[in-house]
C-alpha positions in Angstrom: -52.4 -26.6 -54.3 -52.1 -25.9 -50.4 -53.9 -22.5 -50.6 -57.1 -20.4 -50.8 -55.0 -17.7 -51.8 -57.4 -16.6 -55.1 -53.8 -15.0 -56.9 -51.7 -17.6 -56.0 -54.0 -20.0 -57.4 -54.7 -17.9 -60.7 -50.9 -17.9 -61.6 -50.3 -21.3 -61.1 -53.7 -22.3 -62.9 -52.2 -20.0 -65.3 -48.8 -21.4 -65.4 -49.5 -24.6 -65.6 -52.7 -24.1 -67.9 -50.7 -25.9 -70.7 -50.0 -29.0 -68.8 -52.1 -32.2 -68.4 -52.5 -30.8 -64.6 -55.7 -29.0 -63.2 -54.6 -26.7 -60.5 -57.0 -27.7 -57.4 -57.3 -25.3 -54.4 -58.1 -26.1 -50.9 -61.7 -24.3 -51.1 -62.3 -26.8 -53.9 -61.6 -29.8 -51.3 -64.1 -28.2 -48.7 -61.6 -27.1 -46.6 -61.6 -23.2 -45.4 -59.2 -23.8 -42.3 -56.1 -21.7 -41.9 -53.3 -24.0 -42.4 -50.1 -23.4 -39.8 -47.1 -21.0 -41.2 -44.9 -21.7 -38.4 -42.0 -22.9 -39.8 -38.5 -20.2 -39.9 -37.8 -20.6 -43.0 -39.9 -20.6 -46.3 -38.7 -24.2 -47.0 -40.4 -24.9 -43.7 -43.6 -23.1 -44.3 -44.2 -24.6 -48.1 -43.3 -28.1 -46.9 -45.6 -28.1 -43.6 -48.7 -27.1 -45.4 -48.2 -29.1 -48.0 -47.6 -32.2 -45.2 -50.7 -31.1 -43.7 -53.2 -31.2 -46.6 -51.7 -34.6 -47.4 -52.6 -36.4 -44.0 -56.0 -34.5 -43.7 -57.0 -35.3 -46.7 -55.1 -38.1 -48.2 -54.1 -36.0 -51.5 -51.3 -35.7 -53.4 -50.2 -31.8 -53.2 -47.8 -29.1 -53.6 -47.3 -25.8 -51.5 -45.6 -22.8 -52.1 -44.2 -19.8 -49.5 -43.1 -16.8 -50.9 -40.8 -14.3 -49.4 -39.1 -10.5 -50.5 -35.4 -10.5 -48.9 -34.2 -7.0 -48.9 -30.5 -7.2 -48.9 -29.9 -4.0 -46.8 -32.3 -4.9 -44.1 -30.9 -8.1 -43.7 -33.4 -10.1 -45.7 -36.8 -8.8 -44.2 -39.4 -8.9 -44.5 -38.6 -13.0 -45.8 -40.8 -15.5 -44.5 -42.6 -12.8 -42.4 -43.6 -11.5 -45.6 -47.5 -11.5 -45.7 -47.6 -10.3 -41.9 -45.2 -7.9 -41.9 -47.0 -5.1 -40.7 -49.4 -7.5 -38.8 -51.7 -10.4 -38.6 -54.3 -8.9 -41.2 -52.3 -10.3 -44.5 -52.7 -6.7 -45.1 -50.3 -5.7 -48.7 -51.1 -1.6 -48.4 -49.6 -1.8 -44.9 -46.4 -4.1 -45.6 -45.8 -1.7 -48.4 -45.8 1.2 -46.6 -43.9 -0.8 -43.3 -41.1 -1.7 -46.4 -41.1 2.1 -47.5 -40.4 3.3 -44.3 -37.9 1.0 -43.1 -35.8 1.6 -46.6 -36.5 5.6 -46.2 -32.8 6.7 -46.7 -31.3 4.0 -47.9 -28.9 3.7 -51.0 -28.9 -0.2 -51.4 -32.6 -1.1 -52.5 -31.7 -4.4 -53.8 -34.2 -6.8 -53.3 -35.0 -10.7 -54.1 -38.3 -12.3 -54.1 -38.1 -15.8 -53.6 -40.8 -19.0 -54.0 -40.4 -21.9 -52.6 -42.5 -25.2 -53.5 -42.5 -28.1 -51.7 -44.5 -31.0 -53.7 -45.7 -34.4 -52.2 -46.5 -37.2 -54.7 -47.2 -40.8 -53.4 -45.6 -40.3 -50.2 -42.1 -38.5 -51.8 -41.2 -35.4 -51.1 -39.1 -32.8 -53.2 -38.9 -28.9 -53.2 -38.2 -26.8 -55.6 -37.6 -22.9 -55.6 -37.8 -19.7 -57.9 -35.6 -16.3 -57.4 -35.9 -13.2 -58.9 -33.6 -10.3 -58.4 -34.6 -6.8 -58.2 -34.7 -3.5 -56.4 -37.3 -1.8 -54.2 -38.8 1.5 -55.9 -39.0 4.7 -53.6 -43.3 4.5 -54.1 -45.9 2.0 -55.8 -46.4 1.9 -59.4 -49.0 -0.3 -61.0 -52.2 -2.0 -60.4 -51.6 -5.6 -61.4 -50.3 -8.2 -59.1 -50.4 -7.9 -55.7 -48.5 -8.3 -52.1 -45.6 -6.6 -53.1 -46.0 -6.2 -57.1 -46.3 -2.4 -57.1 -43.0 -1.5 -55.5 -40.8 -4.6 -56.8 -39.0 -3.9 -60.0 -37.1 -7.0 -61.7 -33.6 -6.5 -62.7 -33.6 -5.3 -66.3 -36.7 -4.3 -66.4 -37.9 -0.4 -66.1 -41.6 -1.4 -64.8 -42.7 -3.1 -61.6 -44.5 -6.2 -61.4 -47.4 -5.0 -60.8 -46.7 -2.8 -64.4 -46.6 -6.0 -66.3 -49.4 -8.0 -68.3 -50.0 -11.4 -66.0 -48.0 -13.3 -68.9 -45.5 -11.1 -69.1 -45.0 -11.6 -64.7 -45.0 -15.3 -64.9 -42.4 -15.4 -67.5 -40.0 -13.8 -65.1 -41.1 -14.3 -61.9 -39.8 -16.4 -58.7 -43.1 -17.9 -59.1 -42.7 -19.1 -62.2 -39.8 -20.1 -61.8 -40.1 -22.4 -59.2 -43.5 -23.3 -61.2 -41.7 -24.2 -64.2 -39.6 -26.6 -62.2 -42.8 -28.0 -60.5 -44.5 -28.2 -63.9 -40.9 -30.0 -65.2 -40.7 -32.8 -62.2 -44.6 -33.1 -62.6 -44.2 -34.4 -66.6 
């Protein structure tokens, strides 16, 4: 897997922990280098990491970007997700960026949305995961991350970051687009 993301990694090693698969990260290759998010779409950001690990190190390998699309800001943060209050990757920040952009607004409906772009000898296919939700007025919750503590899922009265790691997974836009990955993979 194109990251060195360590909770990224943990839910696909756990999503896929019943496969015939062994989720390998990028640390585990030797490699510590930022790879390029440049691309304007998530589609573009999965697929050019996952390009880039193939021709630098001559592996098979999937890549993921993950985005929350708030409907009523006219899908921000999307693929600026992770820096949306900055460079720093910094989730307290984007939180409190999201909060404070949504401050007065009715609509709160939110989607988070994975995208996985896989390359196996020398094909490429992409797959993606959606989840629908709303945007809760302050954090709950210590699981998860990024975004987890103010995302609740449709039909559910918790956030992610409220739910057991299973329980996420089952629902998720990750696992989603992880049980498609883990489908195509078999």
């Amino acid at each position: 897997m194109a990251t060195n993301n360590v909770h990224k990694l943990q839910e696909a090693r756990e999503i896929l922990a019943d496969s015939e698969w062994e989720v390998v990260s990028l640390s585990d290759l030797g490699c510590h280098e930022d790879i390029p998010e440049t691309g304007a779409t998530l589609e573009d950001n999965a697929l050019q990491k996952a390009q880039w690990v193939a021709q630098k190190y001559g592996v098979d390998c999937f890549a993921d970007d993950t985005g929350l699309e708030v409907y009523s800001l006219g899908g921000e943060p999307g693929v600026r997700s992770a820096r949306y209050a900055g460079e720093g990757h910094d989730s307290q920040a984007n939180m409190k960026k999201l909060l404070e952009r949504l401050e007065g607004q009715v609509d709160r409906r939110a989607r988070f949305r994975t995208v996985i772009a896989l390359i196996r000898n020398g094909q490429v296919q992409q797959m993606d995961g959606v989840v629908e939700g709303t945007i809760r007025l302050e954090p709950s919750g210590v699981g998860g991350f990024g975004y987890d503590p103010v995302f609740q899922p449709e039909n559910k009265e918790v956030t992610f970051a409220q739910m057991s790691a299973e329980e996420k997974n089952s629902i998720s836009h990750r696992g989603r687009a992880m049980a498609k990955l883990k489908a195509i993979l078999k």
